[in-house]
C-alpha positions in Angstrom: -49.1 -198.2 171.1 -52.3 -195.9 171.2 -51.0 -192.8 171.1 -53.9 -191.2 171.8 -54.3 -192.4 175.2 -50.8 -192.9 175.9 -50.4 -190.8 179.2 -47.2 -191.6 179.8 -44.6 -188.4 179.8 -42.5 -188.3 176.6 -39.0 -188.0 177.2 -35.8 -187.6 174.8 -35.3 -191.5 175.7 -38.8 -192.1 174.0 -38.2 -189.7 171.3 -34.5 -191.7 170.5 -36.6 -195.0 170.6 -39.7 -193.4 168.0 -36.3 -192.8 165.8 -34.2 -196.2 166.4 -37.7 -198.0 165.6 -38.8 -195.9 162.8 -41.9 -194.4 164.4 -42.4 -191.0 163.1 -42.5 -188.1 165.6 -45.2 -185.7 164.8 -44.6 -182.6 166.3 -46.4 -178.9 165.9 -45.6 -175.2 166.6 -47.8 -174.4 170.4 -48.1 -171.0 171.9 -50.5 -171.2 174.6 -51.9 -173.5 177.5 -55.2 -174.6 175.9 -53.7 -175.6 172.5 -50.7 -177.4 174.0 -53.8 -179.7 176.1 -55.8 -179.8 172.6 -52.4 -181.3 170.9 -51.9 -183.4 173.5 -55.3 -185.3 173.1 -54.6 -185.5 169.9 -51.6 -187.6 170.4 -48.9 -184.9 169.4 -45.5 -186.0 170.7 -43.8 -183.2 170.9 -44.9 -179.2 171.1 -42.5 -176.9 169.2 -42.5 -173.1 171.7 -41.8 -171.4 167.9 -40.0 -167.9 167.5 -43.1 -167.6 164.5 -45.1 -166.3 167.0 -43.5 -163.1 165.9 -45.5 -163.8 162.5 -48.6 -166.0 163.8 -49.2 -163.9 167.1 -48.2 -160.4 166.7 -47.9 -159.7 162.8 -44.7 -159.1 162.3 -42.8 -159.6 158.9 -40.3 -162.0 160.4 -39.6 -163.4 163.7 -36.4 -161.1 164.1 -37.8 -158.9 166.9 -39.3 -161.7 169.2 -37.7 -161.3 172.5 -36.1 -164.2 175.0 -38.6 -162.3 178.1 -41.4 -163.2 175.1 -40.4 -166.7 174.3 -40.0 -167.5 178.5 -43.4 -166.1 178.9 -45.0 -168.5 175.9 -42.9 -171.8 176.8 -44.3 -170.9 180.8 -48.2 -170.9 179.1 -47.5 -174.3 177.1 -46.0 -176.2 179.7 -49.2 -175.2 181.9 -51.1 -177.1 179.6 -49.0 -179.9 178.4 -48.5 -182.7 180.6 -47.5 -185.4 178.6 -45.9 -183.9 175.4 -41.9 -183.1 174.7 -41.6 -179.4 175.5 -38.6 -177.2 173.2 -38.5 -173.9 172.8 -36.3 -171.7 169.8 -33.8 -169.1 170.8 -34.2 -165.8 169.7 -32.2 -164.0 167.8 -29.5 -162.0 169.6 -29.7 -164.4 172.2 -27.3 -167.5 171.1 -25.0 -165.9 168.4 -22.6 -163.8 170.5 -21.0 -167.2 172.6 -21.4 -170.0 173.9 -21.7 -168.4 177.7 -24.5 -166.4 176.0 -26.1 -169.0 174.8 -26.4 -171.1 177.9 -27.6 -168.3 179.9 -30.5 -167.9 177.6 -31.1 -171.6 177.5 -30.9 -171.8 181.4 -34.0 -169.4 181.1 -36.1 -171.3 178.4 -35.4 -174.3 180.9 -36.3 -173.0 184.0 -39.6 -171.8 182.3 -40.2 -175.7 181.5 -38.4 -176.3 177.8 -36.7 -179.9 177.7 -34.9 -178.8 174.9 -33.6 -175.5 173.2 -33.2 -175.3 169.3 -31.3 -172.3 167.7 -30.6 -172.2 163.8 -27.0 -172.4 162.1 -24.5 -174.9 160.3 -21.3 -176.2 161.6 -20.6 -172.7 162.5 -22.6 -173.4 165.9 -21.5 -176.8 166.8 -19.2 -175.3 169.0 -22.1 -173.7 171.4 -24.0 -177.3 170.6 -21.4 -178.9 172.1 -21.3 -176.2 175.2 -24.8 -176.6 175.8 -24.8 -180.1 176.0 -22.0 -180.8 178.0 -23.7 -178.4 181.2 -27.2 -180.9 181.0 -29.1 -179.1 177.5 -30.9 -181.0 174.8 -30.2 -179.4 171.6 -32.1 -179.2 168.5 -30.3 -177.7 166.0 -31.7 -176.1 162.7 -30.3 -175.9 158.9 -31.5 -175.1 155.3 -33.6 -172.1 155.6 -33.0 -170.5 158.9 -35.9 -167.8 159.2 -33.5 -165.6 161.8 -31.1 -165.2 158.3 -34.1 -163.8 156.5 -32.3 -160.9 155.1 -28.8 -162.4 154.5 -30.5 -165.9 152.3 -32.7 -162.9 150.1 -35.9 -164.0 151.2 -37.8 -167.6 152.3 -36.3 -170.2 149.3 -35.5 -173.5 149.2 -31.5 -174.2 150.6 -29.2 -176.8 148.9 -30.5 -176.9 145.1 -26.7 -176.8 143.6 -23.6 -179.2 144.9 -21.9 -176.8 146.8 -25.0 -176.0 149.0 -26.4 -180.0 149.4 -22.4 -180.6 150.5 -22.5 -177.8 152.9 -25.8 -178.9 154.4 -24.6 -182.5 154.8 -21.5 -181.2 156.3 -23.5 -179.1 159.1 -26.0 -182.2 159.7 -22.5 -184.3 160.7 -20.5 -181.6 162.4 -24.0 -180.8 164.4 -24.5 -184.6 165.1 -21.2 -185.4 166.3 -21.4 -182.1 168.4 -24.1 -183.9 170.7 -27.3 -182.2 168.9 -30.3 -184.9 169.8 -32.9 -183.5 167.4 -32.2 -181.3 163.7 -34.7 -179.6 161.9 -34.3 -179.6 158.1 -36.5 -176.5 156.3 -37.2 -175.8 152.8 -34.2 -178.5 151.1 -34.8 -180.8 148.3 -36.4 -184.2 149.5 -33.5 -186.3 148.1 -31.2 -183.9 150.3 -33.0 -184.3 153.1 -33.3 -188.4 153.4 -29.3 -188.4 152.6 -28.9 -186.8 155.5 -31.5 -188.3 157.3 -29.9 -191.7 156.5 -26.4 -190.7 157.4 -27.4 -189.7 160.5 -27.0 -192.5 163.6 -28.1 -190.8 166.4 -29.8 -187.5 165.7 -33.8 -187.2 164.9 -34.4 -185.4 161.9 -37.6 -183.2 161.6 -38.7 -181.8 158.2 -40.3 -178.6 157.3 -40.4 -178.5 153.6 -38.0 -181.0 153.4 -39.8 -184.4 152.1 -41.2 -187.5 153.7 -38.0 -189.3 154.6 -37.4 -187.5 157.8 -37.9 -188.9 161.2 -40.6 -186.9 161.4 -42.3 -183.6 161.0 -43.4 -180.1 161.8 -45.7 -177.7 160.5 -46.8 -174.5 162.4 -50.2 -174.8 163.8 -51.7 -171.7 161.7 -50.6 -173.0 158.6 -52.0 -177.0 159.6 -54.9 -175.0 160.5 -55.2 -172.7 156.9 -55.9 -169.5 159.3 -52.6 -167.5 158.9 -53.3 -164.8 156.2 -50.3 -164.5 155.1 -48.8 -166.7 151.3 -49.0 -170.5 152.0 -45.6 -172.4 151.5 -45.4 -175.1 149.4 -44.6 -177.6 151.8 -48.1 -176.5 153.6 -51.2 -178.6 153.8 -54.2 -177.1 155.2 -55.8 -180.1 157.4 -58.9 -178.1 158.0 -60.1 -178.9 154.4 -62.7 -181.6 154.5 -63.0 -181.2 158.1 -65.5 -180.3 160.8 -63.6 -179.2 163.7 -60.2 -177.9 164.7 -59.7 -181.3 167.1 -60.0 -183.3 163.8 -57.9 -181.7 161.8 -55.1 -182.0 164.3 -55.9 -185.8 165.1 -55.8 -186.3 161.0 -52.3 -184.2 161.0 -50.8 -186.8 163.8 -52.2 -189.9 161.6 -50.8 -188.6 158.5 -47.1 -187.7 159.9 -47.6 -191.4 161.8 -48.5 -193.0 158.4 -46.1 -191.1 156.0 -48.9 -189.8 154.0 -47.8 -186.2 154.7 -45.8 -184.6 153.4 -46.9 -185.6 149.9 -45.0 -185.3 146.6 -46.7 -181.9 146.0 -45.9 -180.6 149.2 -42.2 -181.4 148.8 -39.0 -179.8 146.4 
């Protein structure tokens, strides 16, 4: 397939196939119309409607005061320019945790502003809205290891799962969020090794990695970092694809080729 001139609209069908066939999805954080049509030249598949605009747009310290009216207006201005990517969008915090009936009624909005999918962080804990969601016609896309939204309560950004108990707890929430109908699961900041066991004992959900080793079925950076412009401390897991290249279309062409290849992440971007 040439996915740069693919045209065809990607769908959670095509995104199970990429997974069944072990064709990596590369995906990226997208905030606004002409981005979301730049990554779509590029051959992204899917455009991630992140809650770290709250860091990358509007400087704050954490994404913890980015607002559902917020995240609505930045999933309408993607979905204006993307016509052929996957569209999700996070849920903010406040606006999943209370219930399940909460939850949908903030995931009715993300939809109706053009998400195809909703991802909201937590363990097994939320497999209970998962399985809500699903049931009433939502993709989900869960969201374990380091949970940005938990900031305060983890002590800061650090890797999840180093000891026993955590990697058992993790694999427990991947299985408890697959079985609760979760399509997609993005895996942040856990040991490598961790991550491709629970990318392996998974049969149905996509795992996406963030920090979390090559083994996934695929990966997601946010843009600023891909693009080395964010000002603020560089993860680990980062790789700045503007480095040896001319222009910003480049750099995002040579992020889709390495996700596609398994060239990135690298050793030295992983824990």
């Amino acid at each position: 397939m040439n996915y740069l001139q693919d045209t065809k609209p990607m769908t959670l069908v095509e995104l199970g196939k990429m997974r069944a066939e072990g064709r990596r999805i590369a995906t990226l954080t997208c905030y606004d119309a002409s981005f979301a049509a730049l990554f779509e030249r590029c051959g992204m598949d899917a455009l991630l409607v992140g809650d770290s605009l709250g860091n990358t747009i509007q400087g704050q310290k954490s994404t913890l005061s980015v607002t559902l009216e917020q995240m609505v207006y930045h999933t309408e201005c993607v979905c204006r320019g993307a016509k052929r990517a996957f569209i999700l969008s996070d849920m903010p915090f406040g606006s999943y945790q209370e219930s399940p009936a909460q939850a949908m009624r903030s995931a009715a909005r993300l939809m109706a502003a053009g998400a195809q999918m909703v991802k909201f962080e937590g363990g097994a804990f939320m497999a209970e809205t998962v399985r809500f969601l699903v049931e009433r016609g939502v993709p989900v896309c869960a969201h374990i290891g380091l949970t940005p939204q938990s900031v305060h309560q983890l002590g800061g950004y650090r890797v999840q799962g180093r000891s026993d108990a955590e990697a058992a707890r993790l694999k427990a929430d991947g299985l408890a969020l697959e079985q609760a109908g979760a399509a997609m699961i993005v895996l942040e900041m856990v040991p490598a090794a961790l991550a491709g066991e629970i990318t392996a004992a998974t049969t149905t959900m996509a795992t996406i990695g963030i920090g979390a080793g090559s083994e996934c079925h695929g990966q997601v950076l946010v843009m600023h970092d891909m693009l080395g412009v964010f000002p603020g401390k560089t993860a680990r897991f980062v790789r700045n694809f503007m480095q040896g290249g001319a222009t910003i279309e480049g750099a995002i062409t040579a992020y889709v080729a390495a996700v596609r290849d398994g060239s990135f992440p690298a050793p030295e971007h992983c824990y």
